[in-house]
N, C-alpha and C positions, 0 to 999 in steps of 0.2 A: 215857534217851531216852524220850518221849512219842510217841504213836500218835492225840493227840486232835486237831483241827485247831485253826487259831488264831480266835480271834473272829472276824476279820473272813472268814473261809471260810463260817461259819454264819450268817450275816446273809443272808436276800435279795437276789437282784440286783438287783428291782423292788421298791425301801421304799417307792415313795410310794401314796398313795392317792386313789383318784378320787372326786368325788361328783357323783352323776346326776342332775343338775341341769339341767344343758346341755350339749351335744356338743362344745361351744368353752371349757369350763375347762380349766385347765390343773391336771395331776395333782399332788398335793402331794407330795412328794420330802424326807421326813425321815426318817433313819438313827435305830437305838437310842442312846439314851444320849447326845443331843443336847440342850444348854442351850436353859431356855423360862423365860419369866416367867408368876408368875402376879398377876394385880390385883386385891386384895381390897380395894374402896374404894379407900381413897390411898393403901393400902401396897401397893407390888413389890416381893415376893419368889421370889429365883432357884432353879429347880428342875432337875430331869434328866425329859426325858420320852423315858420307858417304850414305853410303844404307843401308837399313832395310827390310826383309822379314822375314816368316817364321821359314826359317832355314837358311838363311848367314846375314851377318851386314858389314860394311867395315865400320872402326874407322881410323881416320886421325889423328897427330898429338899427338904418343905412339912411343915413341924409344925402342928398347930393348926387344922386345917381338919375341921368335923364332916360327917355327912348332913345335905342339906339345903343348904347354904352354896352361894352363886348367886358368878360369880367371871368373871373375861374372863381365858383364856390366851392366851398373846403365844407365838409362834412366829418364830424367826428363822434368817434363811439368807439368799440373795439379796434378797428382798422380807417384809415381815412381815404376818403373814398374826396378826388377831385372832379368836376366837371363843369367844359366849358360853357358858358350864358350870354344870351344878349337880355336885357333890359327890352320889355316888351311895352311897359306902364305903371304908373302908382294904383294903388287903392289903399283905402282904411286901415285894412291891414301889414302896407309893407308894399315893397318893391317887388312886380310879378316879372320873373324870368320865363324864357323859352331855353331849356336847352340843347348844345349841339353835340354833344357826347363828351367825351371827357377820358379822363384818364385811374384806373382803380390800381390804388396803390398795394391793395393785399396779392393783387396779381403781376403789376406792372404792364395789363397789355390796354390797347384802347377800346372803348366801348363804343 
């Protein structure tokens, strides 16, 4: 018998994240370990994304991605939500981004 809790106990109740932009966004709402695309040129390829904030994201599961490399990840759930990334660094978990804003496709305007 275990005593540790189960993943979804250690997850936050509140994943999503806001950004203070306007008072009228609506907060983005994605769980750990949630499938995303990444678009480097004309290739999409599928990853697991990590973390979500503001301004960093970690993407698991992108080989091939150096510092520096500029990229649009795709985000999917109810509505697909795009924004532009540079490639900041590797770690353990995945490829960390910085992003530069991006494009919300439930509204069409940029963020």
């Amino acid at each position: 018998m275990t005593t540790l809790p189960s993943l979804a106990a250690l997850r936050p109740a509140a994943a999503g994240i806001s950004t203070a932009t306007a008072a009228t966004d609506r907060p983005l709402a994605y769980a750990f370990d949630e499938t995303c695309s990444i678009l480097v040129g004309w290739q999409r390829r599928d990853g697991v994304l990590r973390m979500l904030s503001p301004t960093r994201a970690v993407v698991g599961g992108v080989a091939g991605l150096r510092a520096g490399d500029s990229l649009r990840l795709v985000l999917y759930r109810d509505e697909v939500v795009v924004r532009d990334c540079r490639v900041t660094g590797t770690t353990l978990q995945g490829v960390e981004l910085s992003t530069m804003g991006g494009v919300d496709a439930r509204e069409g305007a940029l963020q």
